[in-house]
Each structure stands twice: as C-alpha cells, then as structure tokens.
VOPAGU-2260 file (C-alpha; in pm, 1 decimal, decimal comma):
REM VOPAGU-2260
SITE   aa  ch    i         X         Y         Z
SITE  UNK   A    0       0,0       0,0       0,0
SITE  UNK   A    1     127,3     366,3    -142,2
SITE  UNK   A    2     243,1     589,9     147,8
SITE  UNK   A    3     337,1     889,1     -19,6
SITE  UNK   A    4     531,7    1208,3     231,2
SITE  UNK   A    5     556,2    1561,3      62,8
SITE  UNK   A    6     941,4    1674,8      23,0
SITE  UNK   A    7    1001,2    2016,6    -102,5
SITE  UNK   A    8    1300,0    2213,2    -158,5
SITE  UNK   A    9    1489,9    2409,7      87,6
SITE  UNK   A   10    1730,1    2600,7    -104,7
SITE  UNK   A   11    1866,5    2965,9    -295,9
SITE  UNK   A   12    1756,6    2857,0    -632,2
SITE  UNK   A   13    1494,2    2551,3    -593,5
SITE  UNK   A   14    1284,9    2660,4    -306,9
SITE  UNK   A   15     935,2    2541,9    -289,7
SITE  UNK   A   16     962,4    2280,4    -544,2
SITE  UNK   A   17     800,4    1978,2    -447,5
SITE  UNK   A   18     739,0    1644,4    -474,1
SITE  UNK   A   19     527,9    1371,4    -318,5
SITE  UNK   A   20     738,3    1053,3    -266,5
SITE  UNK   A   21     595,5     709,6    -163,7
SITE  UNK   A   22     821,7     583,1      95,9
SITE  UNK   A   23     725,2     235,7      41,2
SITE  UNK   A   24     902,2     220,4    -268,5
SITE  UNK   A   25    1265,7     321,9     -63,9
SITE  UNK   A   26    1422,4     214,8     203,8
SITE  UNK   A   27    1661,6     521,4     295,7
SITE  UNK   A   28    1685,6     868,0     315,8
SITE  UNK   A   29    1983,1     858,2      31,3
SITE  UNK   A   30    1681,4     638,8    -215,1
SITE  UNK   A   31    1443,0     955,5    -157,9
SITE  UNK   A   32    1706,6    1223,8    -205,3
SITE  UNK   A   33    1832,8    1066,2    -524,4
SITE  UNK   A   34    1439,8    1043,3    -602,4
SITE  UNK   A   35    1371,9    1410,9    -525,1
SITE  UNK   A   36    1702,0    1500,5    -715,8
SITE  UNK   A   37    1618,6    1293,1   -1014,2
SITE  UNK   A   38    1224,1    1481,6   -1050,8
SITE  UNK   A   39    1392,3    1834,2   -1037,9
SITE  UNK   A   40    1646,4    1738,1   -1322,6
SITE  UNK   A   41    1411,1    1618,0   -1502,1
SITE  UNK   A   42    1206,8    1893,8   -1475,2
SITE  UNK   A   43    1460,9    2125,9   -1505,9
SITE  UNK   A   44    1566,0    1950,5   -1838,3
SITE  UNK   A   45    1248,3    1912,2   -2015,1
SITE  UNK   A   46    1194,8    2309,2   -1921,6
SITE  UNK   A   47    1559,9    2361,4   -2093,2
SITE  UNK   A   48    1682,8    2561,1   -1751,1
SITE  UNK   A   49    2051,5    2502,4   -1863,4
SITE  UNK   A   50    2232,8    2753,1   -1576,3
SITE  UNK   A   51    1981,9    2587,5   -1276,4
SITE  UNK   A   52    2099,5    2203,0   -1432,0
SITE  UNK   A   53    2471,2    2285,5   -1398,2
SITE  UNK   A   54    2385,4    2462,4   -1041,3
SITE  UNK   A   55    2160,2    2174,8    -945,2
SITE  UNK   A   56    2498,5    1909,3   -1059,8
SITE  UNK   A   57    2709,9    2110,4    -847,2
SITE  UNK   A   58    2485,7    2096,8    -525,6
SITE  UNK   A   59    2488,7    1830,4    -249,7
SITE  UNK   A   60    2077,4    1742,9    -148,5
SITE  UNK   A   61    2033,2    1569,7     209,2
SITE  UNK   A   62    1798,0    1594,2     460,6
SITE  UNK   A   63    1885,6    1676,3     804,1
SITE  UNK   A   64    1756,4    1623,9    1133,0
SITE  UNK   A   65    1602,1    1298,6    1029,5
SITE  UNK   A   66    1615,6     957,0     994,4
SITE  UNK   A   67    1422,0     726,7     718,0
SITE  UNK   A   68    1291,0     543,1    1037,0
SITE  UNK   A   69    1137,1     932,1    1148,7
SITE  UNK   A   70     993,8     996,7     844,6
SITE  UNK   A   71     825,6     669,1     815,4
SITE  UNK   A   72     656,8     721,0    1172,0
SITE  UNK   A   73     592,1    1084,5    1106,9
SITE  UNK   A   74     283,7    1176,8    1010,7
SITE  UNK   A   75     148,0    1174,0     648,8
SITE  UNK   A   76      93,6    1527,3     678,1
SITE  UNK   A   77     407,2    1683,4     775,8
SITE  UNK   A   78     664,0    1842,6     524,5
SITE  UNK   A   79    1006,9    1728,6     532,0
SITE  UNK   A   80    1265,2    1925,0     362,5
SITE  UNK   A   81    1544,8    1846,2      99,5
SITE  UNK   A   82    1846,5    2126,4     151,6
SITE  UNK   A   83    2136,9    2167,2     -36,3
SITE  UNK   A   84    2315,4    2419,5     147,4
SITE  UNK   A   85    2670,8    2276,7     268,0
C-alpha cells in the first residue's frame, strides 16, 4: 500500500519545489534524495533551464535532522525538507 510524504526544496535557487514521494518504494533517506534530485532534473531539463541544471549538478541534497525510520513514523501530513546548502 502507497504511502506517499511531501518533500520540497529548501534552497537559494529551488525553493518550494516539491514532490510527493511514496516511501514504500525506498528504504533510505539517500533512495528519496536521489528520487527528489532525479524529478527536479528532469524537470529542469524538459523546461531547458541550462544555468539551474549545472547549479543543481554542483549541489549536495540531504535531509537533516532525520532519519528514514522518522519519516516513516511521522505523520502523512508533515513536510520534510530536501536542503542543499553545505
């Protein structure tokens, strides 16, 4: 059964974007980074935003303060956020 969490972008460049990620299909907070990462290339790519895909390449996305085992017990509701400040 689908549990999807809402992610969204705390950053300079990318804040606010979002995405709503099913945690059943990962099973760590690197899988759902590398998820989140992958949408906003792709996004960024199809919408031919050349400068924000080399800044985007260049960046380091994590999430802090967290564990995959919090965000599975968190509730559906809550936002978690994807930085990519160093």
């Amino acid at each position: 059964m689908a549990d999807f969490r809402r992610f969204i972008a705390s950053s300079e460049y990318f804040s606010g974007y979002e995405v709503f990620i099913d945690i059943t299909l990962h099973n760590s907070l690197d899988n759902i980074v590398n998820y989140f990462y992958e949408h906003l290339m792709k996004t960024l790519v199809d919408n031919k935003f050349e400068v924000l895909i080399e800044y985007l390449k260049k960046r380091k996305l994590h999430i802090h303060d967290f564990t995959f085992e919090d965000i599975k017990q968190m509730n559906p509701d809550n936002v978690n956020y994807v930085c990519d400040h160093y």
